[in-house]
RODO-970613 format. One record per residue: residue number from 1; residue in three letters; x, y, z of N, C-alpha, C in turn. Coordinates in nm, 2 decimals, decimal comma. Example, Ala and Ser with C-alpha at 12.3 -4.5 7.8 and 13.67 -1.06 7.14 Angstrom:
# residues 2
(rec 1 "Ala" (1,32 -0,57 0,78) (1,23 -0,45 0,78) (1,32 -0,33 0,78))
(rec 2 "Ser" (1,28 -0,22 0,71) (1,37 -0,11 0,71) (1,29 0,00 0,79))
***
This chain:
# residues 228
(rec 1 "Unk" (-0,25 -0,56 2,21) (-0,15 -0,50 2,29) (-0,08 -0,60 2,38))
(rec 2 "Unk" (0,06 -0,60 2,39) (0,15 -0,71 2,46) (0,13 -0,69 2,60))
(rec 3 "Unk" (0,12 -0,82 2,67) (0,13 -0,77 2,79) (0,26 -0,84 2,88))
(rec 4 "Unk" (0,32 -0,81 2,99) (0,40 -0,84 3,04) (0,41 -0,94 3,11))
(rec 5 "Unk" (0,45 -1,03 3,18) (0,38 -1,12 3,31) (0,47 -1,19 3,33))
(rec 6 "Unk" (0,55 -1,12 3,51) (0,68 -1,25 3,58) (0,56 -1,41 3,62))
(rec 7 "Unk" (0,65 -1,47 3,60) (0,55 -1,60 3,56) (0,61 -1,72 3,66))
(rec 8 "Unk" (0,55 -1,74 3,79) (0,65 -1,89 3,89) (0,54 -1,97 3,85))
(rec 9 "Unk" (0,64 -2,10 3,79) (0,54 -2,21 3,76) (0,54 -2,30 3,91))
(rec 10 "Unk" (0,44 -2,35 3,83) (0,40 -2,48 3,94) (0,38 -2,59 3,92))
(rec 11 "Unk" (0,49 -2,62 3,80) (0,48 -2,77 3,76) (0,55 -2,86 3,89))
(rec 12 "Unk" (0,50 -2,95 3,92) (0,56 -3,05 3,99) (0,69 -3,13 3,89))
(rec 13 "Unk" (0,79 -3,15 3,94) (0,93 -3,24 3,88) (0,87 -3,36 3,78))
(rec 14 "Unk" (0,88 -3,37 3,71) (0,88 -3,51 3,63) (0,93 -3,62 3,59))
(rec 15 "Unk" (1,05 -3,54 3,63) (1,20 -3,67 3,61) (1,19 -3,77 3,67))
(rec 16 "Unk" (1,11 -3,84 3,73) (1,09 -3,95 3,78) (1,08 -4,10 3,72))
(rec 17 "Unk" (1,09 -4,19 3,73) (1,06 -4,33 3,69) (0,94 -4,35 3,69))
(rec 18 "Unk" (0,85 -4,45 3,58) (0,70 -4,50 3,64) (0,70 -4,54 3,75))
(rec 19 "Unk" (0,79 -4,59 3,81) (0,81 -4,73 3,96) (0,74 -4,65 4,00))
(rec 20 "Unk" (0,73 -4,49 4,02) (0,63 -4,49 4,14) (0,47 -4,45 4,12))
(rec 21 "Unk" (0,44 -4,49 3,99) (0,28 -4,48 3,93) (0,24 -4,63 3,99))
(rec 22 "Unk" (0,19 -4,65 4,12) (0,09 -4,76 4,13) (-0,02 -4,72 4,04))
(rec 23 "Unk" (-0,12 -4,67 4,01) (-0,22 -4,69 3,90) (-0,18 -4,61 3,77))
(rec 24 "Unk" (-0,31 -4,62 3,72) (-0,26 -4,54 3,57) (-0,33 -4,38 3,64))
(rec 25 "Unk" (-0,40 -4,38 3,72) (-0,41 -4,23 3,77) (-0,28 -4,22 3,82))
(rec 26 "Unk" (-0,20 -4,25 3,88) (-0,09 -4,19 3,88) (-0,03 -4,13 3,78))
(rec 27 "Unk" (-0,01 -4,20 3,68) (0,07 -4,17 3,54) (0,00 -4,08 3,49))
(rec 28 "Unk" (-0,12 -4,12 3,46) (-0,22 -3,98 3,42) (-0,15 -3,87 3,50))
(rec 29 "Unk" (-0,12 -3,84 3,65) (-0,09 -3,70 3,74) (-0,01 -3,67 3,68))
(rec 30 "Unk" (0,09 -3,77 3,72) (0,23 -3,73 3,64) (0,27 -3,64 3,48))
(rec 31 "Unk" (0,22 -3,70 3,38) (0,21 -3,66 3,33) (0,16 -3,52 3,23))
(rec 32 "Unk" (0,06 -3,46 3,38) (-0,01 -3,32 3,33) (-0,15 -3,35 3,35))
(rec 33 "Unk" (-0,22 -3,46 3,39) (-0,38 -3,46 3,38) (-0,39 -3,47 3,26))
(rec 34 "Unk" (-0,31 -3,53 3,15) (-0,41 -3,54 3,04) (-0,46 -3,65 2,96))
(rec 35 "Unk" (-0,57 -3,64 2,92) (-0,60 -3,80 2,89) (-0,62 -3,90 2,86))
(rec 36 "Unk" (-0,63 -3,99 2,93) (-0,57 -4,18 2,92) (-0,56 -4,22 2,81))
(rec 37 "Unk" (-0,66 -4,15 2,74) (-0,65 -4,23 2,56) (-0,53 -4,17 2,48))
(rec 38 "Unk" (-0,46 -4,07 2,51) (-0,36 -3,99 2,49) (-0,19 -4,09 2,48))
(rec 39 "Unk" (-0,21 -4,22 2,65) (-0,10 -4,27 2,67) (-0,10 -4,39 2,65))
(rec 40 "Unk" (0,00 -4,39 2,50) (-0,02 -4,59 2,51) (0,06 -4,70 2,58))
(rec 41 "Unk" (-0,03 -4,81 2,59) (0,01 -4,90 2,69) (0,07 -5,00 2,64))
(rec 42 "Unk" (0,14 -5,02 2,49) (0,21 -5,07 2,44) (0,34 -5,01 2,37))
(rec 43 "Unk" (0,44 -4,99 2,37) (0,48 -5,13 2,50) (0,44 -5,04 2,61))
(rec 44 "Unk" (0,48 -5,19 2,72) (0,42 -5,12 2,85) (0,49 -4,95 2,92))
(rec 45 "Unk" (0,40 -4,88 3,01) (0,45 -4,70 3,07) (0,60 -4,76 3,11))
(rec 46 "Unk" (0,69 -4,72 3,11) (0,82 -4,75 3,16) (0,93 -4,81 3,07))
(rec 47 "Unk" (0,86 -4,87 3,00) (0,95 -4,94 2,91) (0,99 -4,90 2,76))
(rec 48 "Unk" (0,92 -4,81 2,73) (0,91 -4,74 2,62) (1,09 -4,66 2,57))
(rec 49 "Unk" (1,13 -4,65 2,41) (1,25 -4,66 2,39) (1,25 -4,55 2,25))
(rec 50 "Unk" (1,33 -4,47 2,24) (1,34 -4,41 2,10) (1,27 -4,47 1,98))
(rec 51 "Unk" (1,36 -4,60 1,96) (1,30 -4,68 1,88) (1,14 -4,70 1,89))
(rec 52 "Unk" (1,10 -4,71 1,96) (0,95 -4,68 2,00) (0,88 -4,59 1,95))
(rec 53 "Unk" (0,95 -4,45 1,99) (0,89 -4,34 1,95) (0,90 -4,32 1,81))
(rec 54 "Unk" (1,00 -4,40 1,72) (1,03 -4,32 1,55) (0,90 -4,43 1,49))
(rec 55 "Unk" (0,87 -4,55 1,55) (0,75 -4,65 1,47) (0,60 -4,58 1,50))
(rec 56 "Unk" (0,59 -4,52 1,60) (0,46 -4,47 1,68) (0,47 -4,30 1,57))
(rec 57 "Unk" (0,32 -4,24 1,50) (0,35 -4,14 1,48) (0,29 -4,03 1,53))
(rec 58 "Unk" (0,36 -3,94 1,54) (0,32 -3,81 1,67) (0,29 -3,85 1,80))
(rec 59 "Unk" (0,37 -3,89 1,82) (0,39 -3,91 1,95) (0,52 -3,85 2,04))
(rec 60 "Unk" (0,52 -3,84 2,14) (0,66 -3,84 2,22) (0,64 -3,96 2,35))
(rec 61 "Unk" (0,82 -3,91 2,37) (0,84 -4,02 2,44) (0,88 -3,94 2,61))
(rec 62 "Unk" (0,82 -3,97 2,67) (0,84 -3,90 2,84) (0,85 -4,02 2,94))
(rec 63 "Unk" (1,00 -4,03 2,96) (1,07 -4,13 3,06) (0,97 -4,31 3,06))
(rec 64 "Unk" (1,03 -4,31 2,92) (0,95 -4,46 2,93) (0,86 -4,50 2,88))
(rec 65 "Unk" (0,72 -4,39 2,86) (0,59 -4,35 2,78) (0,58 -4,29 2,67))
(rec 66 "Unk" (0,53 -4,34 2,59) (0,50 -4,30 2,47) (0,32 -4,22 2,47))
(rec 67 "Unk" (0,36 -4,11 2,44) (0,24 -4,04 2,46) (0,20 -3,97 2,36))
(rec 68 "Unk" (0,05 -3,96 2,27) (-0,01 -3,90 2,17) (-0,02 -3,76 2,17))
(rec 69 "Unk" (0,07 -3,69 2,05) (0,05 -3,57 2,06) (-0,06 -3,51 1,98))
(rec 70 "Unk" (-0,13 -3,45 2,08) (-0,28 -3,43 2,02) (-0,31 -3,30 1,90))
(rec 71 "Unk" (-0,35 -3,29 1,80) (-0,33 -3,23 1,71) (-0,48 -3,22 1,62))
(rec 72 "Unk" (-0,58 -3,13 1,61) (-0,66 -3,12 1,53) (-0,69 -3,04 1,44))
(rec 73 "Unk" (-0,79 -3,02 1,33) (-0,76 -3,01 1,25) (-0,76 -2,88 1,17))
(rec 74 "Unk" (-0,81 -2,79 1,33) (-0,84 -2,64 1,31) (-0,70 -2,58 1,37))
(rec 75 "Unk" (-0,60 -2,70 1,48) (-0,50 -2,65 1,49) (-0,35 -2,69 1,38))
(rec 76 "Unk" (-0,40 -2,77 1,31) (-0,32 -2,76 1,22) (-0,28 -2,67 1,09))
(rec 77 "Unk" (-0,42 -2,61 1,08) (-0,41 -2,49 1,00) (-0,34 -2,39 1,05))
(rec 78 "Unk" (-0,38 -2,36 1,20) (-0,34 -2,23 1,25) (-0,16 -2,26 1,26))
(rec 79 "Unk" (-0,10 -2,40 1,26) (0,08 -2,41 1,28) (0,10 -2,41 1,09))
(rec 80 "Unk" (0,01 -2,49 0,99) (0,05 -2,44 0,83) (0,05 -2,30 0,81))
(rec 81 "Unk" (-0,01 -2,22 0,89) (-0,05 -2,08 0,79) (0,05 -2,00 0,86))
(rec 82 "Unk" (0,15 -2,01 1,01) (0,22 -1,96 1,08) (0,33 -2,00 0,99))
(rec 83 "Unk" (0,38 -2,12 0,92) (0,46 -2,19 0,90) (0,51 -2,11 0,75))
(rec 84 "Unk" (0,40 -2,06 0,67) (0,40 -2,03 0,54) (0,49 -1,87 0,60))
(rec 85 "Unk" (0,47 -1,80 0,67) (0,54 -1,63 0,72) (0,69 -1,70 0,75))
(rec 86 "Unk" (0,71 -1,78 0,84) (0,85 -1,84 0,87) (0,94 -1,88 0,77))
(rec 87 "Unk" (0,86 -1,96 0,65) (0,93 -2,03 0,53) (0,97 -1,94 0,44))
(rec 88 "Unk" (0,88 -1,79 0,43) (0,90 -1,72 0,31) (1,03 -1,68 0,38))
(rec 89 "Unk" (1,04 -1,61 0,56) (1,19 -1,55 0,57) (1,31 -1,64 0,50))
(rec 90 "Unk" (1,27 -1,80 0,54) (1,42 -1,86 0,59) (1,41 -1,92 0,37))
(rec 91 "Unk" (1,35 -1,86 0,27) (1,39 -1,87 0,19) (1,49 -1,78 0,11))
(rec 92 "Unk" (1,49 -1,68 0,17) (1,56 -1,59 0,14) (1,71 -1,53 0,24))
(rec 93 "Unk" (1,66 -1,60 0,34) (1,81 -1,61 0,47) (1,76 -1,76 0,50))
(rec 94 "Unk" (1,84 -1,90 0,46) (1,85 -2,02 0,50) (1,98 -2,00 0,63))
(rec 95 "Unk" (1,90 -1,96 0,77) (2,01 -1,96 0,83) (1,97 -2,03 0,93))
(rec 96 "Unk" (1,81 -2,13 0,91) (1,73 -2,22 0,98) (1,66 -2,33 0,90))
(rec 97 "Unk" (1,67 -2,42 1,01) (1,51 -2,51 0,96) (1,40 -2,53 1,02))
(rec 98 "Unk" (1,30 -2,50 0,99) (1,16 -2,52 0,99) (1,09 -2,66 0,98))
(rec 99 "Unk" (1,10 -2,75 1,10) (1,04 -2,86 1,11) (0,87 -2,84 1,19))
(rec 100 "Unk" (0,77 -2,93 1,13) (0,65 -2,96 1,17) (0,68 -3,07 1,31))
(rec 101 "Unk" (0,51 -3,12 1,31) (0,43 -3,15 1,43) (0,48 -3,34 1,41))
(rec 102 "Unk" (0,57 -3,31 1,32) (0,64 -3,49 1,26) (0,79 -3,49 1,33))
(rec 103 "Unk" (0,86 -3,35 1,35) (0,98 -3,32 1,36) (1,06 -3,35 1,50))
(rec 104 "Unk" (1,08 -3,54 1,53) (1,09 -3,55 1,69) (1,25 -3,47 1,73))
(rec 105 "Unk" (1,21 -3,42 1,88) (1,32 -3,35 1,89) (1,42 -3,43 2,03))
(rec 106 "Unk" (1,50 -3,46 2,05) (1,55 -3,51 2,16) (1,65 -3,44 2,25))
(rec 107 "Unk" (1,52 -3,39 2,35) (1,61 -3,32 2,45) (1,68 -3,37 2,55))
(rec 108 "Unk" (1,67 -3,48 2,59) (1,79 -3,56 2,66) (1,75 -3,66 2,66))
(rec 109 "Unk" (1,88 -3,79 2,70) (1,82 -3,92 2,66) (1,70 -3,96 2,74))
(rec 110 "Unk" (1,59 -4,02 2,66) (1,47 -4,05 2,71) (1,35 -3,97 2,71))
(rec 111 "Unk" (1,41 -3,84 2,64) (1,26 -3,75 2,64) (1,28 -3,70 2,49))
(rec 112 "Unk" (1,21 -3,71 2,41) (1,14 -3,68 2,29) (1,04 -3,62 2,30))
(rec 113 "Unk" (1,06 -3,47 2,25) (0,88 -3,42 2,25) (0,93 -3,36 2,07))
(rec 114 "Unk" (0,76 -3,30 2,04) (0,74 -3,24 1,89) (0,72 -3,12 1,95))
(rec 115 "Unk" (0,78 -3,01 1,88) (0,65 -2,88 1,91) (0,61 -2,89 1,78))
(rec 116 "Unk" (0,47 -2,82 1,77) (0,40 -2,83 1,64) (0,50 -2,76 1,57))
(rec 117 "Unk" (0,55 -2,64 1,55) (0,63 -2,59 1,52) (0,72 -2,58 1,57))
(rec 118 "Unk" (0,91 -2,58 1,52) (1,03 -2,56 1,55) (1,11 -2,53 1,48))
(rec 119 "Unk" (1,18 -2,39 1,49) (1,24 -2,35 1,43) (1,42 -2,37 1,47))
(rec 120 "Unk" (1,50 -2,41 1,44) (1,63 -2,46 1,43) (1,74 -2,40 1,38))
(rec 121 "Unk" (1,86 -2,33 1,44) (1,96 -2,26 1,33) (2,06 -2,33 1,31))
(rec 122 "Unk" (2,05 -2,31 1,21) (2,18 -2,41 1,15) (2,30 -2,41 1,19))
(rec 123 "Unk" (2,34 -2,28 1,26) (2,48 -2,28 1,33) (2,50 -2,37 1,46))
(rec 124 "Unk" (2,42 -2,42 1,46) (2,41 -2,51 1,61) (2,43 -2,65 1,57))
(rec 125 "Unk" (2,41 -2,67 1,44) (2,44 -2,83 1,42) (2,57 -2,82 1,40))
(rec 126 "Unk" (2,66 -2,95 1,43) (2,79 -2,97 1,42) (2,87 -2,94 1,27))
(rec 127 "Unk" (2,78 -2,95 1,19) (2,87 -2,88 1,05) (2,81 -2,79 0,98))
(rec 128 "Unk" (2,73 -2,72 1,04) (2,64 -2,62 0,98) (2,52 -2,62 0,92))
(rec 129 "Unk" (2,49 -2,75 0,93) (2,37 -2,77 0,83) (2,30 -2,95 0,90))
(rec 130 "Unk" (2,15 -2,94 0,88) (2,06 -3,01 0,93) (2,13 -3,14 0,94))
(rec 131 "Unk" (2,14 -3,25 1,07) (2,12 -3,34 1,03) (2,05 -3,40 1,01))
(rec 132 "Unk" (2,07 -3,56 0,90) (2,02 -3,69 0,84) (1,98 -3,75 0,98))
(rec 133 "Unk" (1,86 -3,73 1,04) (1,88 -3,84 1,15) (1,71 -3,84 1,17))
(rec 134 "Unk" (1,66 -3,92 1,23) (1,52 -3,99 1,26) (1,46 -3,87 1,40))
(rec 135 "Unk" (1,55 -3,82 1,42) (1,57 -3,77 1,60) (1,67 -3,69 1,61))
(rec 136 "Unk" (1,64 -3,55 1,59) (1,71 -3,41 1,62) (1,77 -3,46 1,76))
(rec 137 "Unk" (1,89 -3,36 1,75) (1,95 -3,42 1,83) (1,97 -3,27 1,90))
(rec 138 "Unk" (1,92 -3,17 1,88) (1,94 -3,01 1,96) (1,77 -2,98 1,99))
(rec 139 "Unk" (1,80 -2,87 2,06) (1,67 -2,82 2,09) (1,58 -2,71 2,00))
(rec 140 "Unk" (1,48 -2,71 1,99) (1,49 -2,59 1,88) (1,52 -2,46 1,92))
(rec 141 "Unk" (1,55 -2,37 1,88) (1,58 -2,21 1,95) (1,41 -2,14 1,98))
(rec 142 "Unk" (1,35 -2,19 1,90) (1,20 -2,12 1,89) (1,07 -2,26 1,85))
(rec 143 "Unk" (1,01 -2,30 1,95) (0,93 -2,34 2,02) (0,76 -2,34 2,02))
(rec 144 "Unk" (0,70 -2,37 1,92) (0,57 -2,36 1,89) (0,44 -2,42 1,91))
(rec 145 "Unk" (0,37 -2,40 2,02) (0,28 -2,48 2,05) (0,12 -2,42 2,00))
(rec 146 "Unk" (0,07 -2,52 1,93) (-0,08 -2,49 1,92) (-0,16 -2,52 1,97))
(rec 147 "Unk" (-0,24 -2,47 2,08) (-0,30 -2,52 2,21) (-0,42 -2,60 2,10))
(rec 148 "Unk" (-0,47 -2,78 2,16) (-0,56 -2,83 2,14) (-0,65 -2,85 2,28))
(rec 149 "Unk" (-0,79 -2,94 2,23) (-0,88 -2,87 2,28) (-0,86 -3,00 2,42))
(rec 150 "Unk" (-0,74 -3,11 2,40) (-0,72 -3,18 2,50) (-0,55 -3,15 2,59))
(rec 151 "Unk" (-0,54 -3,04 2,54) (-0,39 -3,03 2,62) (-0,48 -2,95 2,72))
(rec 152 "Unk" (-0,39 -2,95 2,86) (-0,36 -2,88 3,00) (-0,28 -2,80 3,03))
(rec 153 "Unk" (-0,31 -2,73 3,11) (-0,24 -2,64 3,16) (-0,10 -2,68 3,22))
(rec 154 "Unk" (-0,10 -2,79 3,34) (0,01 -2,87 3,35) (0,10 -2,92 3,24))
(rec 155 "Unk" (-0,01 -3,05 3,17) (0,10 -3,02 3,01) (0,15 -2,92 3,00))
(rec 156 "Unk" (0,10 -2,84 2,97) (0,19 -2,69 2,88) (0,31 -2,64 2,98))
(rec 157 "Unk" (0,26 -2,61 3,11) (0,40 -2,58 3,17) (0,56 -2,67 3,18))
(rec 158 "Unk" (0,51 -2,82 3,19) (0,57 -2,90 3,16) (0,63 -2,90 3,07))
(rec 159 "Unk" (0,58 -2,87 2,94) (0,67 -2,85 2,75) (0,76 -2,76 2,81))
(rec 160 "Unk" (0,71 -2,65 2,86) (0,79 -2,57 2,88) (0,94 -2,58 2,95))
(rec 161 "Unk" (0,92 -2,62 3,06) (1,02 -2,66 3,16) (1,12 -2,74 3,08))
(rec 162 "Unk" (1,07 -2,84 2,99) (1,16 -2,92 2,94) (1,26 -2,85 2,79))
(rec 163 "Unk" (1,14 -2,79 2,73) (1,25 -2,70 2,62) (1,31 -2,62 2,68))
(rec 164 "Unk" (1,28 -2,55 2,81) (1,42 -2,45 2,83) (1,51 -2,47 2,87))
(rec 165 "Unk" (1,48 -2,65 2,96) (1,59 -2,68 3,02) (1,69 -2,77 2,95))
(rec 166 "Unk" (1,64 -2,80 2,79) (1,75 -2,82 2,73) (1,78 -2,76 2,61))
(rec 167 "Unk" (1,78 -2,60 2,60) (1,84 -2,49 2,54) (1,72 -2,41 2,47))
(rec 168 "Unk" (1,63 -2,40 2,44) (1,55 -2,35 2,34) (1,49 -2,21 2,43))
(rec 169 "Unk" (1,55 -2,10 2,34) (1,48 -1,93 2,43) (1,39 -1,89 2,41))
(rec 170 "Unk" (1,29 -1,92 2,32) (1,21 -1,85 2,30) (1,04 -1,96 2,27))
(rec 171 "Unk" (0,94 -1,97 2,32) (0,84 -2,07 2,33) (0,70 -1,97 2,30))
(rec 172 "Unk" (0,66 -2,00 2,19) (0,50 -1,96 2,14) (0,38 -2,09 2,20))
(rec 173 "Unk" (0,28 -2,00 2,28) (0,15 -2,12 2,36) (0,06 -2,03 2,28))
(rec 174 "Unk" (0,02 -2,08 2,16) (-0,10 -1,98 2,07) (-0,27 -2,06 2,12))
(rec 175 "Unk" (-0,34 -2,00 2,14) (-0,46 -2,01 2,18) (-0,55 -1,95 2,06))
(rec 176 "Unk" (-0,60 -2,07 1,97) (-0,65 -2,00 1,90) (-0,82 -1,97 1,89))
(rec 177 "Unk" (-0,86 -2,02 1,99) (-0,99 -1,98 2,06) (-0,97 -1,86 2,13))
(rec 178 "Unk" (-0,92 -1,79 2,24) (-0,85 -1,65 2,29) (-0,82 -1,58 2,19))
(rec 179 "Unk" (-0,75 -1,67 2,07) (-0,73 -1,55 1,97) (-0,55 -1,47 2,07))
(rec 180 "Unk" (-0,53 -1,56 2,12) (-0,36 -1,47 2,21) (-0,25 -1,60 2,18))
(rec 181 "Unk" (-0,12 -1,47 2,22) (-0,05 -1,59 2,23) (0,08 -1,54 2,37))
(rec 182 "Unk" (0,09 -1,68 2,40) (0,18 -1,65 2,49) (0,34 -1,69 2,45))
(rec 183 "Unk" (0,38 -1,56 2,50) (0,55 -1,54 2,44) (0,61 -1,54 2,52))
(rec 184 "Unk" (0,71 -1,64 2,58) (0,80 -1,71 2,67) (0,91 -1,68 2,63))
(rec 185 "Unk" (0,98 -1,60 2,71) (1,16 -1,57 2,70) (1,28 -1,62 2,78))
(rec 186 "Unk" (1,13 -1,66 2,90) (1,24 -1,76 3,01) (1,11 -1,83 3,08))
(rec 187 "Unk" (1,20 -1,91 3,18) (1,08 -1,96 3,25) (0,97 -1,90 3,31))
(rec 188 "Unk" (1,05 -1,80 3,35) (0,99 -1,70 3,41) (0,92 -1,58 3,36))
(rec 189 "Unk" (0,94 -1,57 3,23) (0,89 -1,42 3,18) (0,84 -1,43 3,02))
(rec 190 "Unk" (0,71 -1,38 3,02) (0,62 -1,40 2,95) (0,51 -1,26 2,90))
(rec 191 "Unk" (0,47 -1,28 2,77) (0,39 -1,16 2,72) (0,31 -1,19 2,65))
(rec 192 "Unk" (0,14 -1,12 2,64) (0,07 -1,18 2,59) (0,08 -1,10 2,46))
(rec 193 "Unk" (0,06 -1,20 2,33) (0,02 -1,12 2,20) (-0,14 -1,10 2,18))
(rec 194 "Unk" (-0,14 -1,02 2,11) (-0,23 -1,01 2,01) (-0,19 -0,99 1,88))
(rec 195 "Unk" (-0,39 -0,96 1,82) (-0,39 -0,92 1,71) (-0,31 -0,78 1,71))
(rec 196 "Unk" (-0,31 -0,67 1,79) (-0,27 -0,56 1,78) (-0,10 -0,57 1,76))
(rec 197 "Unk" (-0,03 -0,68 1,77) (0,07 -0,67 1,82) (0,19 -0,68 1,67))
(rec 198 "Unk" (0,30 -0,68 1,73) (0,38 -0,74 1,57) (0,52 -0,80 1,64))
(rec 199 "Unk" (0,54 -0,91 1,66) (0,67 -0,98 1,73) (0,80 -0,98 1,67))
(rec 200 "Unk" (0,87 -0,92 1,73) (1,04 -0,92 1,65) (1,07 -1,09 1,73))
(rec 201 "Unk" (1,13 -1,15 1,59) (1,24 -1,26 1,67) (1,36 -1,24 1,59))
(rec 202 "Unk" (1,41 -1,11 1,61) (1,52 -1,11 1,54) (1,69 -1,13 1,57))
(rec 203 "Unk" (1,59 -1,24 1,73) (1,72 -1,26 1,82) (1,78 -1,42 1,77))
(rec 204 "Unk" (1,67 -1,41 1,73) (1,71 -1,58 1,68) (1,71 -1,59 1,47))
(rec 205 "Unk" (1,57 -1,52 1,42) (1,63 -1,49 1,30) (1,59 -1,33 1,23))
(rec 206 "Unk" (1,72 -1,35 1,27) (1,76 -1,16 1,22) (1,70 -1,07 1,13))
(rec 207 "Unk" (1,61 -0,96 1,17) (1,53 -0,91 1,10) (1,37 -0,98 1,04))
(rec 208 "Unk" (1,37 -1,04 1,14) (1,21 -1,14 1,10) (1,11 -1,10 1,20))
(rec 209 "Unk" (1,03 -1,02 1,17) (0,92 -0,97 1,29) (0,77 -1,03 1,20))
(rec 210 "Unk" (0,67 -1,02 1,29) (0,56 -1,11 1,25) (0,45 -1,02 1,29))
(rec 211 "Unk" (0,36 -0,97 1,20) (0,28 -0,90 1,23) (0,14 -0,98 1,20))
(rec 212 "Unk" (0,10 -1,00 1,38) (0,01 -1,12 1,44) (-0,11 -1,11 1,34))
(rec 213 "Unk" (-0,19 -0,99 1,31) (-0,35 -0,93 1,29) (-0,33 -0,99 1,12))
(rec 214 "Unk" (-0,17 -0,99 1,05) (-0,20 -1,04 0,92) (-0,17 -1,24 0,91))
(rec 215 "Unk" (-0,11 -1,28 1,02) (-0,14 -1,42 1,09) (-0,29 -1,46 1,06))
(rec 216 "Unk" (-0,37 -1,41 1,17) (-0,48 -1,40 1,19) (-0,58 -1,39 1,07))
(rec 217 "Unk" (-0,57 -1,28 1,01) (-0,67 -1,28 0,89) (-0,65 -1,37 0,79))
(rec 218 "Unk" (-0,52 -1,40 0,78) (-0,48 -1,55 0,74) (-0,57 -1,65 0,75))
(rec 219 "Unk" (-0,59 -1,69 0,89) (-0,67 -1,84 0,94) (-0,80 -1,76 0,90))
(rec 220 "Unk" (-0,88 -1,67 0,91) (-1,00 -1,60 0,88) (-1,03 -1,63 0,75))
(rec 221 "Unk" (-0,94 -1,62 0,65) (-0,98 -1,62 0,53) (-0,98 -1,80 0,52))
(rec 222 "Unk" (-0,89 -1,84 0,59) (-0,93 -1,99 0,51) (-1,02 -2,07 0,65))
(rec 223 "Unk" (-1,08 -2,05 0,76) (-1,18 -2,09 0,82) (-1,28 -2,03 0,85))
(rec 224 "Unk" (-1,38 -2,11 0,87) (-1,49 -2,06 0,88) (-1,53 -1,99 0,99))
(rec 225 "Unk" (-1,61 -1,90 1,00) (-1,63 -1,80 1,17) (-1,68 -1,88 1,28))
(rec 226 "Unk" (-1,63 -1,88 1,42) (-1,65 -1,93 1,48) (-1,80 -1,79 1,63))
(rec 227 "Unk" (-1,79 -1,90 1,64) (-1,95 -1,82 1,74) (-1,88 -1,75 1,87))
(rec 228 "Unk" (-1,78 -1,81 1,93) (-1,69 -1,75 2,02) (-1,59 -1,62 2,00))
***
């Protein structure tokens, strides 16, 4: 059953320069608390460039830093088997594209993030249809994160703050240990799923609703039971 929840974050601003990371615990803060083996130090935190981020894979780029987007291997099932319900709609209404956890997206100059999943409508690119480029150049409308077992809470508010604030309305935070998901409409306003539940996104693609519990038996049937 969905639940409701006005939501004030508490991300601290990020837009800032490394100049003011005297250590790498700074950068670590900055960044969400998440960890050091996550951020690489080549090239050096600050200096980091697009071009950076297309040679590095799965990674993003955050003001300078090239940072490892962490991805395993129970969460990559749970973004394939979400990805397979999305692909069947948009084969039959192509009025989107469906890019993976490869798919860098460039929300303003200098920040590059992936969501594991992103879904994209074609009427938003300049001639109607996807472009040929290394690096999306829009946001996606719909927003997919598969919580791993090294992302933060901070991280996650952070993703957030940054897809909304350069266009994307709608943000999935799937928890697939909880077994929930959280469904972001604004910064501020949020709803938990479940299994019980069945999600219309028919704001973004028209007549596409997702009923979570057949999601779920999904990842059941192809993993093995967990003790939690």
């Amino acid at each position: 059953m969905s639940t409701t929840v006005d939501h004030q974050s508490t991300t601290a601003p990020s837009d800032q320069s490394t100049a003011g990371d005297s250590t790498l615990a700074d950068l670590v803060e900055r960044l969400g608390g998440i960890p050091l083996d996550r951020i690489k130090l080549h090239p050096a935190p600050g200096t980091a460039t697009e071009e950076d981020v297309i040679r590095y894979k799965c990674c993003e780029l955050l003001d300078g830093v090239i940072v490892e987007k962490d991805m395993g291997w129970e969460e990559s099932g749970w973004q394939q088997i979400l990805g397979w319900f999305i692909e069947n709609y948009l084969r039959m209404n192509r009025i989107a594209v469906l890019a993976g956890a490869d798919g860098l997206t460039r929300l303003k100059p200098g920040r590059v993030r992936i969501p594991d999943l992103g879904v994209y409508r074609l009427d938003r690119f300049p001639n109607g249809k996807a472009e040929r480029v290394a690096i999306c150049n829009i946001a996606p409308d719909w927003a997919i994160e598969v919580l791993s077992r090294s992302n933060t809470k901070r991280e996650m508010e952070e993703k957030r703050e940054h897809f909304f604030a350069a266009g994307t309305s709608r943000i999935w935070i799937v928890d697939p240990r909880k077994r929930t998901i959280e469904d972001w409409t604004s910064k501020k306003s949020m709803s938990i799923l479940t299994a019980d539940d069945t999600a219309d996104l028919g704001e973004i693609l028209p007549g596409f609703t997702l009923n979570i519990r057949e999601w779920f038996d999904e990842v059941d049937a192809t993993f093995e039971a967990t003790d939690g």
